[in-house]
C-alpha positions in Angstrom: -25.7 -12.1 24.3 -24.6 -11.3 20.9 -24.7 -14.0 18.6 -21.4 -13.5 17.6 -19.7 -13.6 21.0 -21.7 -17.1 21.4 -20.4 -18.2 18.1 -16.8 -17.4 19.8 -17.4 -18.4 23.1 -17.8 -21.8 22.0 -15.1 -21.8 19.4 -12.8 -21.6 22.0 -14.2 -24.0 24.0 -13.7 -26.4 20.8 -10.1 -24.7 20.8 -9.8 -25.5 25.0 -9.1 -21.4 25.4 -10.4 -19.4 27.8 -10.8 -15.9 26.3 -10.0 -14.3 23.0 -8.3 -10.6 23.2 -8.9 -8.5 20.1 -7.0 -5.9 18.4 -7.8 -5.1 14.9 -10.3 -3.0 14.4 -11.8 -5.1 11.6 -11.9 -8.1 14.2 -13.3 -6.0 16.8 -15.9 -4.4 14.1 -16.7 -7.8 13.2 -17.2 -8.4 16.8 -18.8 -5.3 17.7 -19.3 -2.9 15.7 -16.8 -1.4 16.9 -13.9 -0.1 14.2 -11.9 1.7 16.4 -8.1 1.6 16.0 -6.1 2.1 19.2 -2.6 3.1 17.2 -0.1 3.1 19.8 -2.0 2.8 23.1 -3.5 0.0 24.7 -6.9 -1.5 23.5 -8.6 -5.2 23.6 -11.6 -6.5 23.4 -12.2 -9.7 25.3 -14.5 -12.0 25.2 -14.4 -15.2 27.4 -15.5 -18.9 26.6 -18.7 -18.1 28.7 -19.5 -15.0 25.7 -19.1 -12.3 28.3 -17.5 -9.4 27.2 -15.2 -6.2 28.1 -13.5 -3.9 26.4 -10.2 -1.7 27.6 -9.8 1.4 26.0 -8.7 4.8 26.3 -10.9 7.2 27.6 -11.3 8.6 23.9 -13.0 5.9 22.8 -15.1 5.5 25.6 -18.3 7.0 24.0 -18.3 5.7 20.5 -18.0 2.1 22.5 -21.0 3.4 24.4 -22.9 4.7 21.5 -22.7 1.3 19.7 -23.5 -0.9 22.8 -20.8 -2.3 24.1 -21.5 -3.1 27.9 -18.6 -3.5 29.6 -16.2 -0.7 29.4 -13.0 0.1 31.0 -11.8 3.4 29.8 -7.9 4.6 30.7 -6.4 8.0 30.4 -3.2 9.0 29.3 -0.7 8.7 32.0 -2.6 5.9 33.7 -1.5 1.9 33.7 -4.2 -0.2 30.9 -2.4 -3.4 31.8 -3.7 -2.5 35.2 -7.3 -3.2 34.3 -6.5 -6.1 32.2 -4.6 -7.4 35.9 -8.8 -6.8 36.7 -10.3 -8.6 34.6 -7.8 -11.3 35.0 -8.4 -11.8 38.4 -12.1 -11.4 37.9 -12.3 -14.1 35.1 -9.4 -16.5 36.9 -7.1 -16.2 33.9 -3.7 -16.1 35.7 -3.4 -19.7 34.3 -5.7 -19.8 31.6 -4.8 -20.2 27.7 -5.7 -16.5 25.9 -6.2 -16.7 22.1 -4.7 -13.3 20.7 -5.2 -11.5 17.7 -2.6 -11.9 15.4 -2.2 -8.3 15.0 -1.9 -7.2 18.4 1.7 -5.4 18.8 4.6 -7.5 20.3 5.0 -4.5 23.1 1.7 -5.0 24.3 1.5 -8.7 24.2 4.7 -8.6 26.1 3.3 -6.3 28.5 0.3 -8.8 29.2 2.9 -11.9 29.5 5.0 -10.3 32.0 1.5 -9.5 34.1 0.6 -13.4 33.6 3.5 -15.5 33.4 1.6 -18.4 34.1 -1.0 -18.0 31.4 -0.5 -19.3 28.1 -0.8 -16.7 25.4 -1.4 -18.6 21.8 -2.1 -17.0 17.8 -5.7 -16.9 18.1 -6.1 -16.7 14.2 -7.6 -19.9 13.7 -10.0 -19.3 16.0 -11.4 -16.0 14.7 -10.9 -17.0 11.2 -13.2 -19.4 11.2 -15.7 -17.4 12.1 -15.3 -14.7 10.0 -14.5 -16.8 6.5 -18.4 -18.0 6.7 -20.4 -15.5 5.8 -24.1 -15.0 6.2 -26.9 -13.7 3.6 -26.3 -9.9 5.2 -22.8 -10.1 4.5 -22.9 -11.3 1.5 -25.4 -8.4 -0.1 -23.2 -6.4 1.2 -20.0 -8.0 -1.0 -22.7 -8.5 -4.2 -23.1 -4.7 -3.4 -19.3 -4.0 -3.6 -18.4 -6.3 -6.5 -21.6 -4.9 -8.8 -20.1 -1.3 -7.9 -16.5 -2.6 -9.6 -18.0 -4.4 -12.7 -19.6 -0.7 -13.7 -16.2 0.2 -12.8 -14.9 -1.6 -15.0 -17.5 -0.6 -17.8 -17.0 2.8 -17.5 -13.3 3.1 -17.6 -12.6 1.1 -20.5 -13.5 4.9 -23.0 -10.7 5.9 -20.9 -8.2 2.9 -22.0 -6.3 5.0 -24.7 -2.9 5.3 -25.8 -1.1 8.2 -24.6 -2.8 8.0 -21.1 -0.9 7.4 -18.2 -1.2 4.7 -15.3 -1.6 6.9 -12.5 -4.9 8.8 -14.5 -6.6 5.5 -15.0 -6.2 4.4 -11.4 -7.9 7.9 -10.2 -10.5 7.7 -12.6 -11.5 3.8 -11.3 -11.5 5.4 -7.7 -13.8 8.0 -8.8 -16.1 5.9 -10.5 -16.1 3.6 -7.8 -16.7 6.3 -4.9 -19.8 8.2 -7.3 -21.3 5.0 -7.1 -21.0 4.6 -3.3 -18.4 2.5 -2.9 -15.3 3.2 -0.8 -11.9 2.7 -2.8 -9.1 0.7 -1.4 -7.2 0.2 -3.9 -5.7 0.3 -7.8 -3.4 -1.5 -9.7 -2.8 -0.8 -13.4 0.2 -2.9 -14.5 1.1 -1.6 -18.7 3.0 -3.6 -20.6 6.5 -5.3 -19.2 4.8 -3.7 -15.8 1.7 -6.2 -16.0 5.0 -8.7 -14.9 5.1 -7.7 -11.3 1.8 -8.7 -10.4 1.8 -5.9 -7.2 3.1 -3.8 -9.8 3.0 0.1 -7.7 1.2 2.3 -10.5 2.8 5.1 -11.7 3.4 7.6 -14.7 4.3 4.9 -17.3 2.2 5.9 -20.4 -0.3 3.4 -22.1 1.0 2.8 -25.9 -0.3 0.7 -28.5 0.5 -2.8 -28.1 0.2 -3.0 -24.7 -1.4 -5.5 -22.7 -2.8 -4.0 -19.2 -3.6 -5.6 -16.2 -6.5 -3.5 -13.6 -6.7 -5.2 -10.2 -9.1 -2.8 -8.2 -11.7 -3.3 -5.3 -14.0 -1.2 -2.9 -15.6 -1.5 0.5 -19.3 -1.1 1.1 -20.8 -1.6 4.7 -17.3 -2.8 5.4 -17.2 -5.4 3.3 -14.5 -5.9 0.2 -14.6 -6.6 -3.6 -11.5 -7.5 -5.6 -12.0 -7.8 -9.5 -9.0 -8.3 -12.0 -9.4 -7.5 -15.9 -6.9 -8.1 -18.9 -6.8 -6.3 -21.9 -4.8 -4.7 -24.4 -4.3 -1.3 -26.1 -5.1 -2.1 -29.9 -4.5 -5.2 -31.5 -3.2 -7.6 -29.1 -0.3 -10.0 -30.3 -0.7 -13.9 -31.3 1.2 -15.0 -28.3 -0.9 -12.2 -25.6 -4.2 -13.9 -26.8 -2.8 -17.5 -26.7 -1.4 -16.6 -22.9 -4.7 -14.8 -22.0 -6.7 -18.4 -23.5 -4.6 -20.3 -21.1 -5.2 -18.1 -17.9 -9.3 -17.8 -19.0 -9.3 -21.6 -18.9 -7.2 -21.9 -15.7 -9.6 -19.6 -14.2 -12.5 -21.8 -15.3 -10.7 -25.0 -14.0 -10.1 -23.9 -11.0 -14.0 -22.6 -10.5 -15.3 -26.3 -11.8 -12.8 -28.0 -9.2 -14.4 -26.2 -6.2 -17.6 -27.7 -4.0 -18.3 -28.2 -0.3 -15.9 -29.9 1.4 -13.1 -30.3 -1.6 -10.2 -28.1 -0.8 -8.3 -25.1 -1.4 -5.1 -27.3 -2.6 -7.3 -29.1 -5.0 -8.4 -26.0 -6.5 -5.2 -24.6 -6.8 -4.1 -27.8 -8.4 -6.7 -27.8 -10.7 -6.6 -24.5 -12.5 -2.4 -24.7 -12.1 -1.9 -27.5 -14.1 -3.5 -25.8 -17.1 -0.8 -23.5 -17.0 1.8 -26.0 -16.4 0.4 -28.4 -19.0 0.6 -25.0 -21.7 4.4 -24.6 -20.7 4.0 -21.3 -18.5 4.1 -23.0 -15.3 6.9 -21.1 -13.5 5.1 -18.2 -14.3 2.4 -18.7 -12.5 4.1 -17.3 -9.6 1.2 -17.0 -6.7 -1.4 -19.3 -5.3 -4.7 -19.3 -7.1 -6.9 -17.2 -4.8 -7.4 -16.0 -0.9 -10.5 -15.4 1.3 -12.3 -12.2 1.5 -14.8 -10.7 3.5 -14.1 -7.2 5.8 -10.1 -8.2 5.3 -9.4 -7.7 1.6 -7.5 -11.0 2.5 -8.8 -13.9 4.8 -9.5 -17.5 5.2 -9.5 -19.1 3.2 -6.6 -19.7 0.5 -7.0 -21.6 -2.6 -3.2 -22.8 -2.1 -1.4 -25.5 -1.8 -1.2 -25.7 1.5 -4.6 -25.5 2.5 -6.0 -28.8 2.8 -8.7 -27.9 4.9 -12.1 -28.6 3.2 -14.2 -25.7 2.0 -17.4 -24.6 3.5 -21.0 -23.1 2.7 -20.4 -19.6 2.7 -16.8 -19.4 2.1 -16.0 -16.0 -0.6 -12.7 -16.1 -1.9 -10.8 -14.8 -5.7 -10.1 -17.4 -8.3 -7.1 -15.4 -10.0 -4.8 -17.2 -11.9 -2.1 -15.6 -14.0 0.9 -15.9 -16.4 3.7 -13.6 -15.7 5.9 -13.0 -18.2 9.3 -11.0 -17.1 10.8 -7.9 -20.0 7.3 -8.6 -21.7 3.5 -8.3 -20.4 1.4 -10.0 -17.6 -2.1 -11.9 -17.6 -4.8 -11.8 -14.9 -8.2 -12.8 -14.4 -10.1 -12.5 -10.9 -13.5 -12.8 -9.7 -14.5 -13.0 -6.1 -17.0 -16.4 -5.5 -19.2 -17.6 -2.7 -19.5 -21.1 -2.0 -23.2 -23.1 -2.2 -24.5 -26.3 -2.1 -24.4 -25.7 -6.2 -21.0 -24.8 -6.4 -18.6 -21.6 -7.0 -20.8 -18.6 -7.8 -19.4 -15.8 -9.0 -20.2 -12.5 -7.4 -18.7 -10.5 -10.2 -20.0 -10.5 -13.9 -18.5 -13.0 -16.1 -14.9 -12.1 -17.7 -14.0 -12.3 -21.3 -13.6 -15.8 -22.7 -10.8 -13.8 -25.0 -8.6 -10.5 -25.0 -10.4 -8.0 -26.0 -8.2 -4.9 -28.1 -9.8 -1.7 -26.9 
């Protein structure tokens, strides 16, 4: 038995379920292997609280299941009934009354489908149950996220000959992508925020020219071997201002709070707390607008958050951003992210360390 469906199969005994259904094809990659999206027809992967597995699918992904070793197999054509199979494996693993943990991102229309086919079952979020398991990370994945976040520090290296006046948004963005899939990374995404843009912190990038003056915000990441990395720099275009380095001074040492606050078993609320009330204490409180940081692993977001409403403890192995930052509405925007891991020694960053000041380029 896979060691991951064990690891499930008795997380939902702890949970008193009786079989988890994925969805996702990052869960069921996690899972399996197997990162195989099923769009608008039916797909699960189960797993019971005994570890035993099976997957329904349609026939056309029948043989990549195959090919990566999944056992049990129920393909489906088009035209024929899946929720017929799942009425199968229902009757063959008693779940007519059972509790089924679902993935959170399986579509209402086929959730439905499979509460009208067991109205006596109990069908419950089963994100708590599969986070869990994928916030702690092993060595493996891990070298696969050190692998990703080295690939956007050079990034980050390379583009900065590139940080010009007269340039637009949209051209840096491509050239980070570039950079980043040259050195075997797979983009996901780019944000570069210039000037009163850097204010929205999901600012969309588009044509709005670099000029002189400007403070820019790049928030960029990659995937390798499935696994994320998430990096935000600050700088500015020239000579930055008096008030841009004495805002950038206040996010650096938020940052840094909220890195010193972390350790096994304190919390994602403390954290939070800890680098926020550097802002708050330097007057810019209300524009710190977001919580200080979210998990990260295969899902560019996971368990767990560094927010104020996490008060779960934090674990060996948890990765999540510290990214604190000062919005500042008409004017310019401050950021500063690295993605950590969490040891018996602390945060430690996976990134290279940001400037303790705003650099002009």
């Amino acid at each position: 038995m896979s060691s991951k469906y064990s690891r499930l199969a008795e997380a939902l005994q702890e949970h008193g379920c009786d079989a988890f259904l994925a969805w996702s094809p990052i869960t069921m990659g996690y899972l399996a292997d197997l990162f195989e999206n099923g769009h608008e027809r039916f797909l699960t992967l189960a797993v019971n609280s005994k570890g035993d597995h099976h997957l329904i699918c349609p026939a056309l992904t029948v043989n990549q299941a195959e090919r990566i070793g999944v056992q049990s197999i129920a393909g489906w054509r088009d035209g024929e009934d899946p929720i017929a199979l799942f009425k199968d494996l229902s009757e063959r693993w008693d779940l007519s009354v059972g509790i089924l943990a679902v993935d959170p991102e399986m579509p209402a229309r086929h959730l439905l489908a499979l509460q009208n086919l067991l109205p006596s079952a109990l069908f419950k979020d089963g994100d708590a149950i599969i986070s869990g398991l994928m916030r702690q990370k092993d060595a493996a994945e891990i070298d696969a996220m050190i692998r990703a976040a080295r690939i956007a520090d050079d990034a980050w290296i390379a583009i900065q000959p590139y940080l010009t006046a007269g340039v637009t948004e949209a051209t840096i963005a491509q050239k980070l992508s570039e950079f980043m899939r040259a050195a075997g990374g797979k983009p996901t995404f780019t944000i570069i925020a210039a000037g009163p843009n850097g204010a929205e912190p999901h600012h969309l990038t588009d044509e709005t020219v670099l000029k002189s003056g400007d403070v820019v915000i790049l928030d960029f990441g990659c995937e390798v071997d499935h696994y994320q990395s998430d990096i935000t720099r600050t700088i500015c275009i020239g000579s930055p201002s008096d008030e841009a380095k004495a805002v950038y001074d206040i996010v650096y040492r938020a940052h840094i709070a909220g890195r010193d606050a972390i350790s096994i078993g304190k919390t994602g609320a403390e954290a939070d707390a800890a680098a926020r009330q550097v802002i708050t204490d330097a007057g810019y409180g209300e524009f710190f607008n977001h919580r200080l940081g979210h998990g990260i692993g295969m899902n560019g977001h996971e368990a767990p958050n560094l927010a104020a409403s996490n008060t779960e403890p934090l674990t060996s192995g948890d990765c999540f951003s510290i990214e604190p930052g000062v919005y500042l509405p008409g004017k310019f925007g401050v950021r500063i992210e690295n993605i950590y891991t969490l040891t018996e020694h602390g945060a430690q960053s996976l990134n290279d360390s940001p400037s303790s000041t705003l650099v002009g380029i």
